[in-house]
N, C-alpha and C positions, 0 to 999 in steps of 0.2 A: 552558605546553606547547610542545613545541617541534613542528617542521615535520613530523616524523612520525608523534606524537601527532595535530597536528590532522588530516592527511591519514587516519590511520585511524579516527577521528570521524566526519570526512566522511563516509567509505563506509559507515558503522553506521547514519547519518542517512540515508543512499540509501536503505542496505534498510528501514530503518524506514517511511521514506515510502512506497516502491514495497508494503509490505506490507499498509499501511494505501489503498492505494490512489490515491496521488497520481497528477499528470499524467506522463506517460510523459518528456517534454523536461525537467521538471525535474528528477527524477529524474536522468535523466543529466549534466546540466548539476553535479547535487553530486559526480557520479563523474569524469568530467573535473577539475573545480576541485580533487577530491583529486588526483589524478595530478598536475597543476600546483604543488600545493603538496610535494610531493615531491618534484618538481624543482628546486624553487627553492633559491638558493645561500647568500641571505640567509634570517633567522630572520624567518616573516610578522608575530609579534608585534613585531617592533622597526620593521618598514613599517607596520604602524598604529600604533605610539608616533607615528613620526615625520609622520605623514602623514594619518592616521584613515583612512573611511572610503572617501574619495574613493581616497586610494592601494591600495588595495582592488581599487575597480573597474578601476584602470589595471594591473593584473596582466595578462598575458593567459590565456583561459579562466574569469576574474572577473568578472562583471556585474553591477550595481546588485541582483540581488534574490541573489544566492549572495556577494557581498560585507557584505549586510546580516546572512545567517544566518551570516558568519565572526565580524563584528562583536560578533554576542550570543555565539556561542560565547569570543570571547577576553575579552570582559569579564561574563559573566555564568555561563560554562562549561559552558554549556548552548545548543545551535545552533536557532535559530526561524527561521521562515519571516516575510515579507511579509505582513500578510493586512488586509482593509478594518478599520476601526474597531469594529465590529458582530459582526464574522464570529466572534471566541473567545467570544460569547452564542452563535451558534447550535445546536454540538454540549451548550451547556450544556442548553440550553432541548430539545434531542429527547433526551437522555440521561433528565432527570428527567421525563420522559411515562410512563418506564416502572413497572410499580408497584415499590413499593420500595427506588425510588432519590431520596433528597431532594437539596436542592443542594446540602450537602455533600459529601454521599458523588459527587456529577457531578461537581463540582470536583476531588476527587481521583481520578477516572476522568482526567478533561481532563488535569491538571498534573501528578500523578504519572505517569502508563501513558500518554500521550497518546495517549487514546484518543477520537478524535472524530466516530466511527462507528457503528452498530449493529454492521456488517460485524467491523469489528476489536474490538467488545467481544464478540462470541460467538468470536473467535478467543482473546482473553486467555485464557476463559473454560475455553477448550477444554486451554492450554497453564497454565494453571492460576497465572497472573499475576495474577485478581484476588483471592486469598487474602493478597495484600501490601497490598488495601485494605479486609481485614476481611470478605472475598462468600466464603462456602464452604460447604459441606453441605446444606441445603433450601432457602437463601435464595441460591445459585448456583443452584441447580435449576431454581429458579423463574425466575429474572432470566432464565438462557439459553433457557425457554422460550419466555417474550412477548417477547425479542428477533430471537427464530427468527421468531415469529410475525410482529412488526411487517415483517419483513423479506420475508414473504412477500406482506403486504399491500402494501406498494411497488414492487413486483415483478407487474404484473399478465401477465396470460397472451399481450394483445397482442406483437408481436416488435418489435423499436427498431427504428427504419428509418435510423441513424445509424452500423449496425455491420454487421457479415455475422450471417448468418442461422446459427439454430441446428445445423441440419445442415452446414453448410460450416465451420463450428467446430469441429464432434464431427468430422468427416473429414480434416481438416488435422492433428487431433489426433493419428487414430489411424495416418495416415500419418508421423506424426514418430516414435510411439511404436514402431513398425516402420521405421523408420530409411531412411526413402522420401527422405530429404531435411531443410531447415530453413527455405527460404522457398519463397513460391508465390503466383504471380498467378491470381487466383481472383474470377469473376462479379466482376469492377473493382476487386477488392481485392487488397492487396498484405501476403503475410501472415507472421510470419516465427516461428517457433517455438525455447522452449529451457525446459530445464527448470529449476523456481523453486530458485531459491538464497538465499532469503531464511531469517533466524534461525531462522525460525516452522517454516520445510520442514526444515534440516537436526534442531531440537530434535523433531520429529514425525518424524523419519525418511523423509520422502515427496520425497525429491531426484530422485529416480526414479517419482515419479508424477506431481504435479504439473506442468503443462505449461501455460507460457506463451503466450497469443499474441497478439503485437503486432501490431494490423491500418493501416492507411494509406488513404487517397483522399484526390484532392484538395480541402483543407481541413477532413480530417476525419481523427484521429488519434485512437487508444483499446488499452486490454488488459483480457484476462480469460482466466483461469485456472482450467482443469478439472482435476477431482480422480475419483478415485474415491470415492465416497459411501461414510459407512463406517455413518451413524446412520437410522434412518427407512424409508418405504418405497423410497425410491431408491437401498436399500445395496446396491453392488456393481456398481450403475451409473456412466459417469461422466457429471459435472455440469458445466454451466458456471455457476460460483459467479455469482451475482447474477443467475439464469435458471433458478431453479431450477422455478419451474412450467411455464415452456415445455420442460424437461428432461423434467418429471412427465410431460405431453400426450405428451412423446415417446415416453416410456417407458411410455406405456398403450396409443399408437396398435398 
């Protein structure tokens, strides 16, 4: 692959991650290192012939955990993350909780679709991705149900005390969607909004609904993304995806 290839990799891998939910810094940290690698004069592949890994991290905008997912991408063609020893058991191990799903078919959830979430397996599910590992007609049905379900159950009604509050998320929301602005310092937080651009938005149409927003304090960093509800009794309301029962309370109050 040459310098352009890999850089448009890169950013396919951003959105991939940022869809599935990654950390916000790394994320961008794979969008940068593509930009870098676009710049660059020489071909990356012949700076790690010459040099491996280590020549990698001496790029600037490369660092030990975005020079590791170059690494596997130029010799395995496929870009990976960093992760503990243990950690590619854990989505194996919540994936086959669900009924229906044994370790094989979790396996080819993980390695195929990398999917290593409840969150982004009801989203395959939705954009109709996991028909390429054999899931479709009643035994989709089913799966999306007790993954909606599980997700509800980990989700409980109390509010995080790690993020802004429901209401200061629905209002930042509906002041970006009315074009009030894009960021905003708000009860200590610092919050900044755009609308999602990931594969998943433009294949669903929802470029214009979907509304990010990245929130800040110090030492504490996060995003989440409201939709308009399209399924359930919260349709037509909007959500903040992985809140969706403090949504519900809201939307009863």
């Amino acid at each position: 692959m040459n310098n352009l290839d890999l850089s448009n990799r890169m950013q396919e891998f951003a959105r991939e991650q940022e869809r599935q939910g990654a950390n916000l810094f790394q994320v961008r940290s794979y969008r940068v290192a593509a930009g870098a690698i676009a710049r660059l004069e020489i071909p990356l592949a012949l700076i790690f012939t010459r040099g491996g890994r280590l020549a990698l991290e001496a790029l600037p905008d490369i660092g030990k955990s975005v020079a590791y997912t170059l690494e596997t991408l130029l010799t395995e063609g496929e870009p990976r993350t960093i992760e503990r020893p243990d950690r590619g058991r854990e989505p194996l191990g919540l994936l086959s909780t669900l009924p229906g799903v044994g370790s094989r078919l979790a396996e080819r959830l993980h390695d195929r679709l990398g999917i290593h979430t409840l969150t982004a397996l009801v989203e395959a599910g939705a954009d109709g991705r996991l028909a390429s590992v054999g899931v479709s007609g009643k035994r989709l049905a089913g799966l999306m149900a007790a993954a909606r379900a599980r997700l509800e159950t980990m989700h409980d009604a109390a509010p995080p005390t790690d993020e802004p509050s429901l209401s200061l998320l629905l209002e930042v929301d509906g002041a970006y969607r009315r074009q009030e602005g894009s960021s905003w310092d708000r009860e200590g937080w610092r919050i900044r909004a755009h609308f999602a651009d990931t594969a998943l938005a433009h294949r669903r149409g929802m470029t214009r609904d979907w509304v990010v927003l990245e929130y800040s304090r110090p030492g504490i960093t996060g995003q989440r993304t409201i939709v308009t509800e399209t399924d359930g009794d919260l349709a037509g309301n909007r959500v903040v995806r992985g809140r969706e029962v403090e949504s519900r309370h809201e939307v009863a109050a």
